[in-house]
Phi, psi and omega in degrees: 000132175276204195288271197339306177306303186280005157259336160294315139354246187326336134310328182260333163276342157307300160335297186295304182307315195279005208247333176291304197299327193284304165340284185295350188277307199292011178247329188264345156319296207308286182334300178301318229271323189300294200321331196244004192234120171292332163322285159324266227286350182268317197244352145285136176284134166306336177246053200232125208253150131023277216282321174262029157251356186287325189283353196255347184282295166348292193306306205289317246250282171320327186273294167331253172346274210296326187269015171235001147275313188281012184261315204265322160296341142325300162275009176248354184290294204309312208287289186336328160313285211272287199217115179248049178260131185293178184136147170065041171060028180235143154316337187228099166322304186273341170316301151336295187309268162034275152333295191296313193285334166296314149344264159305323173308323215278314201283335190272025147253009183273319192313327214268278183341293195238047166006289189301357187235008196267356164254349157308275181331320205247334163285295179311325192280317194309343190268342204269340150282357178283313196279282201251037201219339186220328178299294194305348185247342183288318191287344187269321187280336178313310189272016167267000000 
C-alpha cells in the first residue's frame, strides 16, 4: 500500500472513532437541549430518547467523520511531502497548527451565537485536535 492510501486508511478509522463519540454525545445533547433551544423543542417529540435519536444522528455522524479523516489524512500526507518537521508531539508542526487553528476558527462564532453550548463546544474542539491534529499524524507516521 502506498503513503497515500495508508493516510486515507488511517484517516477514515480516526474519522470512525471520532463519529462513535460524537453520536452518543451529539444525541444526548440534542435530548438535554430541547427543552431550552427552540429550534429543538419546535421540531423534537417530548417523548424521543437518546437512543432514538442516536439513529439518525449515526447516519449522518459516520458518513460525515470518515469522510474528513480521510481529507484530512490526504492533507497531512501532501504537508509531509512540503514540510516535515515535527513539534508539539506531532510528527508534522505545521499540519498540526493548521488543524488546530481551523479548528477555533470554524468554532468560535458559534461561542458568541449559542453560549449556552460553550462547554459542548470546548470538548468537541479538544477531541477533534486530539484526534485529528495530533492522533491522526502520529499513527500515520507509526505505520510508515
Amino acid at each position: 500500500m502506498n503513503g497515500a492510501a495508508e493516510a486515507a486508511l488511517v484517516g477514515f478509522m480516526v474519522g470512525y472513532g471520532v463519529a462513535i463519540a460524537f453520536t452518543a454525545a451529539a444525541a444526548i445533547l440534542i435530548v438535554r437541549l430541547r427543552t431550552q433551544v427552540r429550534f429543538l423543542r419546535e421540531r423534537l417529540a417530548p417523548w424521543l430518547t437518546p437512543m432514538t435519536v442516536a439513529v439518525p444522528v449515526a447516519g449522518f455522524a459516520f458518513l460525515a467523520w470518515t469522510a474528513i479523516g480521510m481529507g484530512l489524512g490526504l492533507a497531512y500526507y501532501a504537508m509531509e511531502q512540503v514540510a516535515p518537521r515535527g513539534g508539539l508531539g506531532s510528527p508534522n508542526l505545521v499540519y498540526t497548527m493548521v488543524i488546530a487553528g481551523l479548528a477555533l476558527v470554524l468554532v468560535a462564532p458559534w461561542l458568541v451565537v449559542a453560549p449556552a453550548l460553550r462547554r459542548y463546544l470546548a470538548v468537541g474542539v479538544a477531541v477533534y485536535i486530539a484526534a485529528f491534529a495530533w492522533l491522526l499524524p502520529n499513527v500515520i507516521a507509526q505505520a510508515s
